[in-house]
Every structure is written in C-alpha cells, then in structure tokens.
C-alpha positions in Angstrom: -0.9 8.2 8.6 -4.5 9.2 9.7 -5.0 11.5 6.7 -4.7 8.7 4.8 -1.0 9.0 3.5 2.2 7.1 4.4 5.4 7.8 3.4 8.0 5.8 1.5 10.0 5.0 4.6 7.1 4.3 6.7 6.1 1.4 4.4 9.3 0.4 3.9 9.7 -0.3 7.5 6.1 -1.8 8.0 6.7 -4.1 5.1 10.0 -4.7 6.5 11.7 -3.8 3.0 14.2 -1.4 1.8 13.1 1.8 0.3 14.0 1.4 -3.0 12.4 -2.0 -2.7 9.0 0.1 -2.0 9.8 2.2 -4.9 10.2 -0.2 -7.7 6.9 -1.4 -6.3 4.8 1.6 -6.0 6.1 2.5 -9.2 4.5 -0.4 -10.9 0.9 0.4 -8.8 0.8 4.3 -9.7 1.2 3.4 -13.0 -2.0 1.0 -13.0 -3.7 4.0 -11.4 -4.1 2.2 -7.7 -1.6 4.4 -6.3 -1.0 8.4 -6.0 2.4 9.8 -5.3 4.0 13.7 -3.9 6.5 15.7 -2.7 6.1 16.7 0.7 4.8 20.3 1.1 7.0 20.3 4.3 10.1 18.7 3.6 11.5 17.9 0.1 13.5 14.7 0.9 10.3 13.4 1.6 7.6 11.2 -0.9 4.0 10.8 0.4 2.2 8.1 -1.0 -1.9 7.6 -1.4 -4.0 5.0 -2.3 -6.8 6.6 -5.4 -10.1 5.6 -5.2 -9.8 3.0 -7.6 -6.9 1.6 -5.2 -9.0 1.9 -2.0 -11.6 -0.5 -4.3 -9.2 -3.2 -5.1 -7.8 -2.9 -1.7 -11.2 -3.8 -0.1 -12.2 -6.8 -2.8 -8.5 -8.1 -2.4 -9.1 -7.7 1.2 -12.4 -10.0 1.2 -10.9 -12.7 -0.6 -7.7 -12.7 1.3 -10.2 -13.7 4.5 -12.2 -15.9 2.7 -9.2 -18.2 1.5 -7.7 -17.7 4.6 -10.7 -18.9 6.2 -10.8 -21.6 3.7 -7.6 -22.5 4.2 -6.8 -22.3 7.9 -9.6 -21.8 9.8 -11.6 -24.9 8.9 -8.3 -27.1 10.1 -8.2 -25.8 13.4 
C-alpha cells in the first residue's frame, strides 16, 4: 500500500503463500521488533501490517547485500 502498509492477504498473495503461512511468519518478525501489526480501522476481518523503523533498517542492509551476492554470484558469469 502507498501509506506504507499491506495487508495479510496482500502478502500472502505477493509471496504466493497462504495466509496463515504469512502469519506464523510475521509473528516471528513482530516479535523481534522489525514488524508492527493492527486491526483495520475500517473493517475488522482485516490485519494491516507495517514495517517499524528498525525493520525498514534491516530491510535496506539485507537489501544491499542481497545485490551484492547477487552480483557476486550471477552477474560476473554472464
């Protein structure tokens, strides 16, 4: 979502998982602090999901090594 929230359907179906799959794992991120989670204000069946600041920041770093390896990895054999 542009506000900077998804919900747990949405990444379920990006991810190409099922819900409860998503669950069990943003479970395990929100409780390492990487990961915010709430009701929707507008419909209750509904769980928006955030990354916290301190999510956003591994994000990025994961993010940079990621393309590096993958640069590493791939790129040079091309």
């Amino acid at each position: 979502m542009a506000d900077g929230r998804a919900t747990l359907g949405n990444l379920a179906e990006k991810a190409s998982l099922s819900v409860s799959a998503v669950q069990s794992r943003v479970r395990r991120l929100e409780a390492r602090g990487w990961l915010a989670r709430r009701p929707s204000a507008t419909d209750a069946r509904v769980t928006l999901v955030r990354l916290t600041s301190e999510g956003l920041e591994r994000a990025v770093r994961c993010s940079a090594v990621y393309t590096r390896l993958v640069g590493e990895i791939w790129v040079q054999h091309l």
